[in-house]
PLY file of the C-alpha trace (Angstrom):
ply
format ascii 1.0
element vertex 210
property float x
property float y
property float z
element edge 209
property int vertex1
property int vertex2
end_header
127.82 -86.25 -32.30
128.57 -89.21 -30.42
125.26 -90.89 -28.73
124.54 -92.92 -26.03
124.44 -96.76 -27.33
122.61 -99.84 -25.92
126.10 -101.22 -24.98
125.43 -101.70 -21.04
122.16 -103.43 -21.44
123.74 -105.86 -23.92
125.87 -106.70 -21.82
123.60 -107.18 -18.50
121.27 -109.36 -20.88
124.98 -111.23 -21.73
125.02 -111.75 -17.69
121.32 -113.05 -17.10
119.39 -109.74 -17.37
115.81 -110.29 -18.33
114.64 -106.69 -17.65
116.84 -103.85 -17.13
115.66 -100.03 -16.24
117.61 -97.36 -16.26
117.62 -94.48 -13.70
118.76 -90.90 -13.50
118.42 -87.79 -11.08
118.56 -83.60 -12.15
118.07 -81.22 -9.50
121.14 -81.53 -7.35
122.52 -77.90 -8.05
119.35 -75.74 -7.33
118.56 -73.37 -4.63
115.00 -74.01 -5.08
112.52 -77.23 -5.94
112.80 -80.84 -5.93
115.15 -83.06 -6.77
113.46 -85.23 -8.95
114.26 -89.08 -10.08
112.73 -90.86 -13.52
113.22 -94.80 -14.09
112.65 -96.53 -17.32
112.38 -99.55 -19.10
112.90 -99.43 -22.86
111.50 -101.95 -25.01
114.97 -103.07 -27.34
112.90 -103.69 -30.05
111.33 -99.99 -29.99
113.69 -97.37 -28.71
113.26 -94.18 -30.27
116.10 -91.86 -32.48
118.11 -89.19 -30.86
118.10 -90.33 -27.06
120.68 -88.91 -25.68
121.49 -86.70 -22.40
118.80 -84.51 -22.00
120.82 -81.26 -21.21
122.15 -81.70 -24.80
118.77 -81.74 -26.44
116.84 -78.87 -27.33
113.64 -77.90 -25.09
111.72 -78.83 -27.88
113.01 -82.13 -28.83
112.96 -82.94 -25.21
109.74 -82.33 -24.67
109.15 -84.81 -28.04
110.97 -87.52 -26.82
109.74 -87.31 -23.00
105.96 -87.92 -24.62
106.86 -90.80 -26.55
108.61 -92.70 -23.11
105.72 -91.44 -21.30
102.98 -92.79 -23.43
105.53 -96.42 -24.74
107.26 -97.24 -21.98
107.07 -98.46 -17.73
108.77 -95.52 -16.30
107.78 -93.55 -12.71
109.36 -89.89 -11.69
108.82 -89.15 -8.27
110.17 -85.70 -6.94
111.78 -84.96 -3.37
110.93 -82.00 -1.61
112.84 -79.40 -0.07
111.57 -80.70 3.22
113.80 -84.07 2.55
116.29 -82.52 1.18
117.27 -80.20 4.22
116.53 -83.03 6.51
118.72 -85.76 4.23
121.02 -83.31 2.72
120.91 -83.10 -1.35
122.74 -86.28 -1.90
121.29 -88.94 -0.07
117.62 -87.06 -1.31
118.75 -87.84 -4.68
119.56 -91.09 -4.11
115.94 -91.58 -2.38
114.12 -90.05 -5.41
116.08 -92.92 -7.57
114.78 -95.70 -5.20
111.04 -94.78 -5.24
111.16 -94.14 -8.89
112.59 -98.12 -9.00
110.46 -98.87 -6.66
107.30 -96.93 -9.09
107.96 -98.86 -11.85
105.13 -101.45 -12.80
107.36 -104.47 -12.85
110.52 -104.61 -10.81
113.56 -105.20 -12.91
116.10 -107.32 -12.47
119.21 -104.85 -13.00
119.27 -100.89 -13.16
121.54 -98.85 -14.64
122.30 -96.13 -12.36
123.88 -92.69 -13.81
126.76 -91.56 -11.43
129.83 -93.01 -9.76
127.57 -95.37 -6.58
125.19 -97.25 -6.97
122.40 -95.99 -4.23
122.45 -98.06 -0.73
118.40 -98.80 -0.61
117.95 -99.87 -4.12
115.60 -102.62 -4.10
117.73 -104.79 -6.46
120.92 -105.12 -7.98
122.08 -102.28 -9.75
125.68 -100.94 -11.74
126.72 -97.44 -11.85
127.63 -95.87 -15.04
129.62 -92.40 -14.84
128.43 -89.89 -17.56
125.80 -92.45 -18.10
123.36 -90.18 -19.50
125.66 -89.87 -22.36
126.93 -93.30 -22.69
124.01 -95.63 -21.98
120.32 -95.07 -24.01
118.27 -95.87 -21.21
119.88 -93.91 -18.80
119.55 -91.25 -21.18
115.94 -91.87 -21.40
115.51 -91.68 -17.65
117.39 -88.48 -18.10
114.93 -86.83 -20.34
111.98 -87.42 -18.51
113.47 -86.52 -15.33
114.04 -83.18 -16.70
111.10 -82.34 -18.41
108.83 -82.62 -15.29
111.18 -80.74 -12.86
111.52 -78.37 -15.52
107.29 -78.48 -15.98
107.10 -78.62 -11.91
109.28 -75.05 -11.78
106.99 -73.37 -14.42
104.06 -74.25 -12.46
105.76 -72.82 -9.15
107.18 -69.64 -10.68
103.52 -68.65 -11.38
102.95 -69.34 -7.64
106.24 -67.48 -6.35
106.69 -64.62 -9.32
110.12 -62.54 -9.22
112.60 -65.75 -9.18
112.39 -66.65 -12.53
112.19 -69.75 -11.99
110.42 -70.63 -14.95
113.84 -70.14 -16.74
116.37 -71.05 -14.37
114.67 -73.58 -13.00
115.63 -72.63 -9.57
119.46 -72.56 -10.42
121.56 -69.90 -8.61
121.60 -67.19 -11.36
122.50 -63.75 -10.61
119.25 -62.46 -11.11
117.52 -65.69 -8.61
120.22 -64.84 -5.71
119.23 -60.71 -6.30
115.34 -61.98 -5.93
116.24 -63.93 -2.91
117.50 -60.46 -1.29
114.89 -58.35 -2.43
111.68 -61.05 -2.08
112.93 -63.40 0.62
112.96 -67.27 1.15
110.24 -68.81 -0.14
108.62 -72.46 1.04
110.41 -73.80 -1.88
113.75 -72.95 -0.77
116.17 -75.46 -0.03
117.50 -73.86 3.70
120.41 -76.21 3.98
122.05 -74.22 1.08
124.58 -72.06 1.77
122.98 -68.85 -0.36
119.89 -69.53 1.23
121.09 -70.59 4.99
122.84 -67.03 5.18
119.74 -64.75 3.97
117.91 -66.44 6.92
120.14 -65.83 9.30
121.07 -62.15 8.37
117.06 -61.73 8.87
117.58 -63.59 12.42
120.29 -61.20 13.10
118.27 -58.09 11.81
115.50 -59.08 14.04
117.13 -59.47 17.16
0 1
1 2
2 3
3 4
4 5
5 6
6 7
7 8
8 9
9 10
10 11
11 12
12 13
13 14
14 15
15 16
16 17
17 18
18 19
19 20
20 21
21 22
22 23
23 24
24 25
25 26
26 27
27 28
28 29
29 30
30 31
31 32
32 33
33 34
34 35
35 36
36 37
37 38
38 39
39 40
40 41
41 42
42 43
43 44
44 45
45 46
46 47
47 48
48 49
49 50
50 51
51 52
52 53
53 54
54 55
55 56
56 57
57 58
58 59
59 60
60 61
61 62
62 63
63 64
64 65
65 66
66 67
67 68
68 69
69 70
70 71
71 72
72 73
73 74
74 75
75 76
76 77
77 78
78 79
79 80
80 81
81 82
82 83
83 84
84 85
85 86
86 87
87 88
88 89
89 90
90 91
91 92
92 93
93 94
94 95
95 96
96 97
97 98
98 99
99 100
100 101
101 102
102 103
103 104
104 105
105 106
106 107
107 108
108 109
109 110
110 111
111 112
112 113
113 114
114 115
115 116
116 117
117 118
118 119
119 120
120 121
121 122
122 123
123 124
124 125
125 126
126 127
127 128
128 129
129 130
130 131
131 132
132 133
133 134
134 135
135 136
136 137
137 138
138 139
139 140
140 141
141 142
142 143
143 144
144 145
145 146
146 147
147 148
148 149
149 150
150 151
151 152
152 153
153 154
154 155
155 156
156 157
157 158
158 159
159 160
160 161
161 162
162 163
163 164
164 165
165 166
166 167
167 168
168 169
169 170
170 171
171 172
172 173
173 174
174 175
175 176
176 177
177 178
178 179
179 180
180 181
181 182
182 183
183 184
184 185
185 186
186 187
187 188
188 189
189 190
190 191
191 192
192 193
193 194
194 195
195 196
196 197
197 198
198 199
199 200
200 201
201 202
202 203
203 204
204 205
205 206
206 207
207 208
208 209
């Protein structure tokens, strides 16, 4: 398996680069929850085995390697509600989440590495977008896992609030059995209204109710 290398920062420490974090979003594709953003800064002298993009990790190795950034590294996750993400629409809510978690970090860096193909309009310094990055670039990567791991955390914690959705598996993905729920339970707070899946079982109720 190939991993993610430390390529990209090389080469931004090459330009001038005296601190470089690493940024990445998950939580674009749900019909439920936050999007949520984690930044990074590894420490080249201490980066940790097996970083790599966190949807090719197992749950439990995830979970591993999110505790060790946590407790060794400068990192923020921020999460954007539903609320911002109707308002925004999903993509320039994802982009905000990756400027406040920048913008969390202790110590501002210098460059970020930004997974994806732009390079987000408000970032609060200069930044270079890596496609795939998450797979290519170890602190992206990094970003990636913790990013996860608390959206994943977030949607266990609001399944047991909102039972039925199964959330606390799918993470508020559109699976069969989360669009059947949506039928039979209804739209929830958490529900992201701008989506199509959910747009239309709100306005079949309007039309019921008129």
């Amino acid at each position: 398996m190939i991993l993610p290398d430390f390529s990209f920062e090389l080469a931004a420490l090459a330009r001038g680069a005296r601190r470089i974090a690493g940024v990445d979003e998950v939580g674009r594709g749900p019909l439920a929850g936050p999007v949520t953003a984690a930044a990074v800064v590894l420490d080249p002298d201490n980066i940790p085995e097996g970083l790599n993009d966190s949807k090719k990790l197992t749950a439990k190795r995830r979970e591993a390697l999110a505790e060790w950034l946590a407790a060794n590294c400068d990192h923020c996750i921020i999460h954007v509600g539903v609320e911002e993400i109707d308002r925004l629409n999903i993509y320039h809510a994802a982009h905000l989440a990756m400027c406040m978690a920048i913008a969390g970090l202790r110590t501002r860096p210098c460059h970020v590495l930004v997974d994806g193909n732009r390079v987000p309009r408000d970032l609060s310094c200069p930044g270079e977008a890596i496609v795939k990055g998450d797979a290519r670039c170890v602190t992206i990567a990094a970003a990636s896992i913790l990013a996860k791991v608390a959206r994943d955390r977030l949607m266990v914690d609001l399944a047991q609030q909102h039972p039925g959705y199964g959330w606390e598996a799918n993470a508020g993905y559109a699976t069969p059995a989360h669009k059947q729920a949506l039928l039979d339970l209804g739209v929830t707070p958490y529900h992201r209204r701008s989506f199509e899946p959910v747009h239309n079982i709100l306005c079949k109720a309007l039309e019921a109710s008129s």
